[in-house]
C-alpha positions in Angstrom: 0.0 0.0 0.0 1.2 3.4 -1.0 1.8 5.5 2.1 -0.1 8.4 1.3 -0.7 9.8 5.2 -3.4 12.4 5.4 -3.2 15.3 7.6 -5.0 14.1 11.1 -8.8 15.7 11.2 -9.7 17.2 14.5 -13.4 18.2 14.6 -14.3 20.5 12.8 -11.4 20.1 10.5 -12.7 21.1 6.9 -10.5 18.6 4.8 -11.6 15.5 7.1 -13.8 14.8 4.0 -11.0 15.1 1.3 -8.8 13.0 3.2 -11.3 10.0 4.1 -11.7 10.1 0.4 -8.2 10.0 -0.2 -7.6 6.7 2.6 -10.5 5.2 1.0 -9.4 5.3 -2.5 -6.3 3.9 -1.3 -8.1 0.9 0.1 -9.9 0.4 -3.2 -6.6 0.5 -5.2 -4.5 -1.8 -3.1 -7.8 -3.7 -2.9 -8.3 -3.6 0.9 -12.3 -3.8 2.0 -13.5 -3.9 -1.4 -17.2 -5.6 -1.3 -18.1 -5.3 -4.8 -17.0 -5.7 -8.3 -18.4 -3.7 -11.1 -17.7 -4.5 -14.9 -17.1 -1.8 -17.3 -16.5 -2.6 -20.8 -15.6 -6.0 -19.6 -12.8 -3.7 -16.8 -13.3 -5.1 -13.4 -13.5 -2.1 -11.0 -13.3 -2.9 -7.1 -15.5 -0.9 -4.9 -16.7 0.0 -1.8 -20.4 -0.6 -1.7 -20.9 2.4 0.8 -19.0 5.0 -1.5 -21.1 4.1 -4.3 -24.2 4.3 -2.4 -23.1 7.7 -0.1 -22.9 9.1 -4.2 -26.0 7.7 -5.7 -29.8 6.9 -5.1 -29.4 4.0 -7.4 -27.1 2.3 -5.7 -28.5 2.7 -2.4 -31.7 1.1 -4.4 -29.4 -1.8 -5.6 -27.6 -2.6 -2.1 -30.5 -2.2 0.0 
């Protein structure tokens, strides 16, 4: 795993978002806690089921 380290969020810290974004794209590159595959023009693509659902109404249709 690549070790990108993200400055530490305290509270009200505004890039707490942007770096849990970061960590979890990490995870989903070195294929840590992945709990889904989608295909794309026969591409596997590893995901986590909770980002995709946190972004869209479909998915939260298709998981739930």
């Amino acid at each position: 795993m690549s070790t990108t380290e993200p400055k530490k969020a305290t509270g009200n810290d505004e890039s707490h978002g942007k770096n849990s974004y970061i960590m979890l794209n990490e995870f989903r590159r070195n294929d840590l806690l992945c709990d889904v595959t989608l295909v794309a023009e026969a591409r596997p693509i590893a995901c986590h089921k909770v980002v995709l659902m946190a972004s869209s109404e479909s998915f939260v249709t298709m998981f739930t």
